[in-house]
N, C-alpha and C positions, 0 to 999 in steps of 0.2 A: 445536530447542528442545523440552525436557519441559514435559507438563503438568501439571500442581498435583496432588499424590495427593489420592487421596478422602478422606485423615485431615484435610483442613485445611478442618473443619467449616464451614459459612458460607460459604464461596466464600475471597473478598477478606479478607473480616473476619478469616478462621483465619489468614492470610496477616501481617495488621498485629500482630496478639497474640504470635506466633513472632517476629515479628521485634522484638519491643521488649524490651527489658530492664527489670530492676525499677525502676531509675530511674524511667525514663521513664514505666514506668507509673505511679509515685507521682506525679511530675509530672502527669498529667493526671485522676487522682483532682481532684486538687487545682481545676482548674477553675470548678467550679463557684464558689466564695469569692473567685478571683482578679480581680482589677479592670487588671491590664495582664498580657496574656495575649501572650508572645511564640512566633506563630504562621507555619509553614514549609509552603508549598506548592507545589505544582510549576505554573510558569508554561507549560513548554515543554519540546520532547523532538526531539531532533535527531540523525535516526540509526535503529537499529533499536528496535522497541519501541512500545508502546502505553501511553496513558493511562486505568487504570482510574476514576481522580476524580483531583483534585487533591490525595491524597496515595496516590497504588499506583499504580507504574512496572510495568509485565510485559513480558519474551521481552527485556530488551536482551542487547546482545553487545557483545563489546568497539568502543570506538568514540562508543557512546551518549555523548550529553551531555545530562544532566538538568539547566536551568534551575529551581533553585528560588529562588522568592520570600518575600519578609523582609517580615511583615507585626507591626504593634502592635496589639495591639486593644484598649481600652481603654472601661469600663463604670462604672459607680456602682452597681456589685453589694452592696460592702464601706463605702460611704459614705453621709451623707446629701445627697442632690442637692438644689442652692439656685439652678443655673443651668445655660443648657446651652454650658457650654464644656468641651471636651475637647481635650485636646492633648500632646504628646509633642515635651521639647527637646533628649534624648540618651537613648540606650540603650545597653549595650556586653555583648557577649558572647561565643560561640562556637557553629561547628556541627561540632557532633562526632557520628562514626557508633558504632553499635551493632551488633553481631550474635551470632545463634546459631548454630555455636558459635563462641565470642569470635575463634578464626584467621578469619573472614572471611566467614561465611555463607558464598552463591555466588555473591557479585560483591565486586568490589573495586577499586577507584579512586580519585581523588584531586580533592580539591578546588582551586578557583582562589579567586584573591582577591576580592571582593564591590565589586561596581557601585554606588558610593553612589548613591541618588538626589536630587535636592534637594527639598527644601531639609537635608538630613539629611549636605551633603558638605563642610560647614564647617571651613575650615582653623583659624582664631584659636585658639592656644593659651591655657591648660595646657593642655584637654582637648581634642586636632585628630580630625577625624574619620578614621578608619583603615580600610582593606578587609582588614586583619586578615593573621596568617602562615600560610602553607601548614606545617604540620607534623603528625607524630602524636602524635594528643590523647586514642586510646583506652585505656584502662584494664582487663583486658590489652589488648595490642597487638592491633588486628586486622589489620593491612598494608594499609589506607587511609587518607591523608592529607587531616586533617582539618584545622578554619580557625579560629584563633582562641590560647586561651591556657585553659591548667588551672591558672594558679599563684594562691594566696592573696595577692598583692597587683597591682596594676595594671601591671605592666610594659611599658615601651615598645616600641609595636611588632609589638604579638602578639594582643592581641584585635580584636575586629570593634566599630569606635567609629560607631556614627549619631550625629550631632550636628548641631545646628543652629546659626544665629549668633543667640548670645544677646540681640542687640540686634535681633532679627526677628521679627515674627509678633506676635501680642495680648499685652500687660502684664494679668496679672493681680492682680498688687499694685506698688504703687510701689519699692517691695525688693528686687523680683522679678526674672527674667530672664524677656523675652520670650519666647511659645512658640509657634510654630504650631498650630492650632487649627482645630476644623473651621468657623470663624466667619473664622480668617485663615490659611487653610492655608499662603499665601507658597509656591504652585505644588507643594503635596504631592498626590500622591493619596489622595482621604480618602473613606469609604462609611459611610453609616448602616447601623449595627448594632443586637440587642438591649442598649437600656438606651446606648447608648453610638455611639463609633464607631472606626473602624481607618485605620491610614495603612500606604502601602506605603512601603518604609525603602529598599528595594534588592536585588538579587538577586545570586545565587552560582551558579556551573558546577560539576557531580561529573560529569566524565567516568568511565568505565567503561572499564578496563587488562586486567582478567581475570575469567575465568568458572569458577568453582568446579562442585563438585558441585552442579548444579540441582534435586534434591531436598533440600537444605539451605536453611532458611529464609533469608529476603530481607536484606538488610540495609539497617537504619532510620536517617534522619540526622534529626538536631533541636536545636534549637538550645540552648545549655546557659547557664544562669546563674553568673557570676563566683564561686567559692568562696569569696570575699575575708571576710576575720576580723576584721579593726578597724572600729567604724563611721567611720570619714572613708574608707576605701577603699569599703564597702557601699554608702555615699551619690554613690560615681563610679558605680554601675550602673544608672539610671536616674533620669529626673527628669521628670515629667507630671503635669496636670493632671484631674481625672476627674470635672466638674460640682461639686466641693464648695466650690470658690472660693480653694484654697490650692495650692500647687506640693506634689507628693507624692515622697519620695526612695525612692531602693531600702537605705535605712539603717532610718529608722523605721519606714515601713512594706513590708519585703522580704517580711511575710507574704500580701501583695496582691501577687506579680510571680507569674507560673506559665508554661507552657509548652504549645503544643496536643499535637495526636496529631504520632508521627512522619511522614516522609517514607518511605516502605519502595521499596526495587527489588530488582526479582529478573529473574534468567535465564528463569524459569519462566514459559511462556504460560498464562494463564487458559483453561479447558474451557469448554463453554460452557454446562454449567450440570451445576454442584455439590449433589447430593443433599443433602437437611436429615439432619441423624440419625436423625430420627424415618423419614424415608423411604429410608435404608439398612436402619434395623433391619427395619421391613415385608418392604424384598425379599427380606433374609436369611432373616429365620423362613420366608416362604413358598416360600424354597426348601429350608429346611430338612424344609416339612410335603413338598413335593415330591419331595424323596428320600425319606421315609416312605413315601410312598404306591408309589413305585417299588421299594424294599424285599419291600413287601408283597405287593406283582404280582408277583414274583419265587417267591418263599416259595409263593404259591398257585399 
């Protein structure tokens, strides 16, 4: 396995920048504003390969199986807080990969269907909880097989449904649909966060099929919001509570849903320690002044 050229400034950091597309980078602009933040992490790694944090995979080979995890996060960034209940009673989306350039980066693999966790594995329809389809969802193609659905409306069968049973967890209005909450999580996993808190929803497998050119940036997975156009479809993309004391949809307000940083893996082992710019320029000039100087011994 290659290691990371010296161009990818930052070590790791040049590493997640290459591999994101403008999406996604718009996606995490957006952060800061957003009050349910649907965030992807790497739980575990099985096979060849190293965890740089919980989102930068390095050195797999075909084989790897990256575990990544489906987290909610959810704050009163965007709201005014009147209590401290937070909670989340469906989400539905997609994780779809990215890369530069769009054939494949240098890896490529395919995803499995996603590990509801409970309370998020709720059958009761209309809305049943789903682990979503194995297909390609990239835009171009990049020849890994992503999990979920790209179409403008809800279609059966194809996106990634956490859902919870409506008649479970805290009532926050008589009206309402019960939600799991971090006051009644009804067996979720839930962590205090800033302003807020996060549940784990359930995790997904990206095995690793093939190895591209390893000086090709990494390729990033993340998880995508429904493109859906009508509001009655925009309001099946999520439904959460976020301290303001009312049930919040992803119809009225979808400009509160965002997405974290991606997930990145690459072929490519990390060095063990990547020069700053400022301390490549240094060596350069001074070896610059050091053939001057030997120039000049020469000449004399």
């Amino acid at each position: 396995m290659k290691t990371l050229p010296c161009g990818l400034w930052g070590g790791i950091s040049g590493l997640k920048v290459l591999a994101c597309s403008s999406v996604a980078l718009c996606a995490v602009l957006n952060i800061a504003s957003a009050d349910l933040i649907m965030d992807l992490r790497v739980g575990s790694l099985s096979g060849a390969g190293s965890l740089a944090d919980d989102k930068t995979v390095l050195g797999v080979d075909v084989g790897s199986i990256i575990t990544l995890q489906v987290w909610a996060q959810i704050t009163a960034a965007g709201t005014t807080q009147i209590n401290d209940t937070f909670g989340l009673q469906r989400v539905m989306g997609s994780i779809i990969s990215t890369s530069s350039p769009a054939s494949g980066g240098n890896v490529r693999g395919n995803m499995s269907p996603a590990q509801l966790f409970a309370p998020y594995d709720s059958l009761p329809r209309p809305i049943a909880a789903f682990a979503g389809q194995v297909a390609e969802l990239s835009a171009p193609a990049d020849g890994s097989l992503d999990l979920g659905g790209n179409g403008t409306t809800p279609v059966s069968n194809t996106f990634i449904i956490f859902r919870a049973d409506p008649f479970t967890g805290e009532l926050i209005r008589d009206d309402e649909y019960a939600i799991p909450t971090n006051n009644v999580p009804v067996g979720a996993t839930v962590n205090a966060i800033t302003d807020g808190y996060e549940f784990l929803l359930g995790t997904a497998d990206f095995t690793v099929n093939t190895i591209l050119d390893e000086e090709d940036p990494a390729i990033a997975l993340n998880w995508v919001i429904p493109p859906f156009t009508s509001p009655a479809n925009k309001g099946m993309r999520a439904l959460w509570v976020q301290g303001n004391g009312v049930v919040v949809s992803g119809n009225m307000q979808a400009n509160l849903m965002s997405v974290g940083d991606p997930v990145t893996i690459s072929a490519a082992s990390a060095v063990e320690a990547i020069p700053e710019p400022g301390t490549c320029v240094a060596i350069l000039g001074g070896m610059a002044v050091l053939g001057l100087r030997r120039g000049r011994h020469r000449l004399s």
